[in-house]
N, CA, C and O atoms as a DFTB+ gen file, in Angstrom:
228 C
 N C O
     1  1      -9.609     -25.035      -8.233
     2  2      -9.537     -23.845      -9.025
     3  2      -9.796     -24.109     -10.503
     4  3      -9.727     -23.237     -11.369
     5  1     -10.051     -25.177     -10.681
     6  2      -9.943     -25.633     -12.256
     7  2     -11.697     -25.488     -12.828
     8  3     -11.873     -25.307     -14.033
     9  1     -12.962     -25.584     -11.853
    10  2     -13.721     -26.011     -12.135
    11  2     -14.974     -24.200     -11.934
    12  3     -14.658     -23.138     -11.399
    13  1     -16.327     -24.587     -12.619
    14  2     -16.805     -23.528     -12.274
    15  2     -16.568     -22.016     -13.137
    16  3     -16.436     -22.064     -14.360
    17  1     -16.531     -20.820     -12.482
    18  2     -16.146     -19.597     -12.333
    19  2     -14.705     -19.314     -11.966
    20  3     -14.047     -18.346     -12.349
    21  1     -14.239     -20.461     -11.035
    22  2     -12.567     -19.690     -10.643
    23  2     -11.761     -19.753     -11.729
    24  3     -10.817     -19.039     -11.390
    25  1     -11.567     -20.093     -12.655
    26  2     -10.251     -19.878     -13.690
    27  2     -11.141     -18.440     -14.027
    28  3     -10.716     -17.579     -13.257
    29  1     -12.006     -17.994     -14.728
    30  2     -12.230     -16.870     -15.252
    31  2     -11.965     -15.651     -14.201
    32  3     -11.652     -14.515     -14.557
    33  1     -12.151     -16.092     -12.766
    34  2     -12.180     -15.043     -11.537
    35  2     -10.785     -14.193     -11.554
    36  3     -10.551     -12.986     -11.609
    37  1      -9.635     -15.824     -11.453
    38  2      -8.102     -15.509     -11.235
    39  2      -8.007     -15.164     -12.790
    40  3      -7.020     -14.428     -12.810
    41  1      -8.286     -15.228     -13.597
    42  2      -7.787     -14.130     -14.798
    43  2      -7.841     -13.169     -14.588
    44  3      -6.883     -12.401     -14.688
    45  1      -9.106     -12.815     -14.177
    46  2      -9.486     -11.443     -13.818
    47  2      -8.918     -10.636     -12.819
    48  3      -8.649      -9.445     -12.975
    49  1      -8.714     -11.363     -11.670
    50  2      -7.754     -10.745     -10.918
    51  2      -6.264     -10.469     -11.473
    52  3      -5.639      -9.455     -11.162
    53  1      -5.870     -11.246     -12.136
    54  2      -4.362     -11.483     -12.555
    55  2      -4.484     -10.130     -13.640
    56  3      -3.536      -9.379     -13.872
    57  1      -5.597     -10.017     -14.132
    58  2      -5.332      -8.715     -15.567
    59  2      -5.683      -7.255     -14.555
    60  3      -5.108      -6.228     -14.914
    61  1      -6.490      -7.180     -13.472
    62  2      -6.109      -6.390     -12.571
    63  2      -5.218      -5.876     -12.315
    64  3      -4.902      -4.703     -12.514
    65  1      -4.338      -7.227     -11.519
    66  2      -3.134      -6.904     -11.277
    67  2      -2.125      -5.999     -12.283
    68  3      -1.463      -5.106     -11.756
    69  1      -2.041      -6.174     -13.359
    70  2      -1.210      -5.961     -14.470
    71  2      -1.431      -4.636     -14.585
    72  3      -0.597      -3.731     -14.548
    73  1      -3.258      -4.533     -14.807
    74  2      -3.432      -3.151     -14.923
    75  2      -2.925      -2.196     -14.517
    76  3      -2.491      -1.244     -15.165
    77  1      -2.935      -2.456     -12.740
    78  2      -2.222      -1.972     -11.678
    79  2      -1.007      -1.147     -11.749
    80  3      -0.825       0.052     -11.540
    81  1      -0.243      -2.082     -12.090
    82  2       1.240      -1.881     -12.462
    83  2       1.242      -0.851     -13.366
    84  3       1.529       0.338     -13.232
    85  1       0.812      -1.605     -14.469
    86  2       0.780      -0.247     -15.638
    87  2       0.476       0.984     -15.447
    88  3       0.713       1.983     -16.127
    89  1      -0.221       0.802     -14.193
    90  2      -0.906       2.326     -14.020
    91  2       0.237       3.165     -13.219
    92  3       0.500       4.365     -13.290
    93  1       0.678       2.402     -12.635
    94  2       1.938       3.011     -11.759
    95  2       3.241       3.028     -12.081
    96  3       4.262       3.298     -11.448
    97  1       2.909       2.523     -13.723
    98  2       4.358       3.321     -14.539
    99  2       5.345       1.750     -14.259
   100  3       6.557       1.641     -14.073
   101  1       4.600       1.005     -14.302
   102  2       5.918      -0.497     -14.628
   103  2       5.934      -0.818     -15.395
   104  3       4.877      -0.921     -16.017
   105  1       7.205      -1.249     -15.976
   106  2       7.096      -1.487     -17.442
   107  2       7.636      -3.358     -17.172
   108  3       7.315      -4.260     -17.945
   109  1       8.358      -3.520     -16.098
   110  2       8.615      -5.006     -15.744
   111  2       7.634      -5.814     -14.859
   112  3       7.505      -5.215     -13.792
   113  1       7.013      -6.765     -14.889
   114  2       5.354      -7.315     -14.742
   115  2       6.539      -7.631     -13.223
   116  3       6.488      -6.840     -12.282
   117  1       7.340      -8.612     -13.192
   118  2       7.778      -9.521     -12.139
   119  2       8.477      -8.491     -11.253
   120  3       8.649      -8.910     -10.108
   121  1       8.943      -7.207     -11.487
   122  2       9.642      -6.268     -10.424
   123  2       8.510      -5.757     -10.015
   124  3       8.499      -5.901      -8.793
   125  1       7.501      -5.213     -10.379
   126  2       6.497      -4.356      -9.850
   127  2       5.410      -5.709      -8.958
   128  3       4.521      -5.437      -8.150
   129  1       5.716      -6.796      -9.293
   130  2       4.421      -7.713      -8.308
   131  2       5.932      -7.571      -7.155
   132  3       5.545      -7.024      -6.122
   133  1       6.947      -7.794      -7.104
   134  2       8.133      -7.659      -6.108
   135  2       8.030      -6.751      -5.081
   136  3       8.054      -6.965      -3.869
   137  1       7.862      -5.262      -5.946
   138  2       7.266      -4.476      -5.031
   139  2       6.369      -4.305      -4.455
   140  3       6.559      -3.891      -3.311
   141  1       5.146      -4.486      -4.835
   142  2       3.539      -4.503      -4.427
   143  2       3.562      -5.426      -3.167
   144  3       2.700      -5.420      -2.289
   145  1       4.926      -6.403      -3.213
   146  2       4.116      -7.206      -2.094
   147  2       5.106      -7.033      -0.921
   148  3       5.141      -7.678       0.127
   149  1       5.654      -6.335      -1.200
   150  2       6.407      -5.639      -0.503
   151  2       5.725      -4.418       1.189
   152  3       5.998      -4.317       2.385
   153  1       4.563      -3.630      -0.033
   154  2       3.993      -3.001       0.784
   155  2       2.375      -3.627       0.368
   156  3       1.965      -3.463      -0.781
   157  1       1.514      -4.353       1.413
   158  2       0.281      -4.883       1.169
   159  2      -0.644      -3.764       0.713
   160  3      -1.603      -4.156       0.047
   161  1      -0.571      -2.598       0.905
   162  2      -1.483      -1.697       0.898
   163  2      -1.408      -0.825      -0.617
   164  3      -2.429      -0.440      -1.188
   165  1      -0.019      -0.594      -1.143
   166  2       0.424      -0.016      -2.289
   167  2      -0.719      -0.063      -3.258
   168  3      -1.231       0.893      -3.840
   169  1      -1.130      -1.711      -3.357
   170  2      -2.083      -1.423      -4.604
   171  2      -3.301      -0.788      -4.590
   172  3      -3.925      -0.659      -5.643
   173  1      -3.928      -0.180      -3.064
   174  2      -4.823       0.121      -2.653
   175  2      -4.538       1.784      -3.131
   176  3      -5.315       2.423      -3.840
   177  1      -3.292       2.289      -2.590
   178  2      -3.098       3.786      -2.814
   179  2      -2.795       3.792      -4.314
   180  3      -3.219       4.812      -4.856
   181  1      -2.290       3.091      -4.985
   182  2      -2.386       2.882      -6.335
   183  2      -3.681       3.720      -7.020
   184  3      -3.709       4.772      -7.659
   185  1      -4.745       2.778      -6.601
   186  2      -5.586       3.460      -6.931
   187  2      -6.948       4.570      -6.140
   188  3      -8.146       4.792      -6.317
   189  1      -5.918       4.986      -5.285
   190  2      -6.603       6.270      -4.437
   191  2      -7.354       5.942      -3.575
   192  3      -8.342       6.673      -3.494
   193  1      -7.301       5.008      -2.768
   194  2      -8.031       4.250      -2.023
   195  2      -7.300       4.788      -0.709
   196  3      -6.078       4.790      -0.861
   197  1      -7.696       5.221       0.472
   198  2      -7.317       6.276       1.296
   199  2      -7.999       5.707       2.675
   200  3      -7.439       5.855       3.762
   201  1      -9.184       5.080       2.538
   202  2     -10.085       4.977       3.466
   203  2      -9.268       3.183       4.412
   204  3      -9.780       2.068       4.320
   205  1      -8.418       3.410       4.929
   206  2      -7.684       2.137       5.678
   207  2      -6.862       2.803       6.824
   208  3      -6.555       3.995       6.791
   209  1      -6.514       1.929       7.872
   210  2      -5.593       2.013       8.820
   211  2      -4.788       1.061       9.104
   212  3      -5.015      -0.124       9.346
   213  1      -3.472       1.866       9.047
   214  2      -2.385       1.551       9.381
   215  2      -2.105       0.687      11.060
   216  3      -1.087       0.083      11.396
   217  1      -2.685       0.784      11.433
   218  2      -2.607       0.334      12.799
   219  2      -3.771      -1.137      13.062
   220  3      -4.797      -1.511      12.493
   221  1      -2.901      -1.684      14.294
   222  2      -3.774      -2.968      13.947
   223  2      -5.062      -2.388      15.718
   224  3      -4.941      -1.540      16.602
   225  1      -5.417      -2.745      15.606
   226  2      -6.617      -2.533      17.022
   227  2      -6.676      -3.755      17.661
   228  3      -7.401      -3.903      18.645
């Protein structure tokens, strides 16, 4: 992870993440990743993302 593109990738994901939160009204970074992983899908409806199933096939 050190070499390349991946440190800039996982920033990017990581300021995502944050975004995330913020968007959904967290004001604590470490309670809201608590919750998120709580439910795998949250960050998806987060941002209006609708098109998934709940069920495994």
């Amino acid at each position: 992870m050190r070499t390349g593109a991946a440190p800039r990738v996982m920033a990017s994901m990581r300021s995502l993440a944050i975004g995330l939160l913020r968007l959904e009204g967290s004001t604590n970074i470490a309670r809201g990743n608590r919750l998120m992983s709580f439910d795998p899908l949250r960050p998806l409806k987060t941002i209006g993302f609708t098109g998934f199933s709940t069920t495994m096939h």
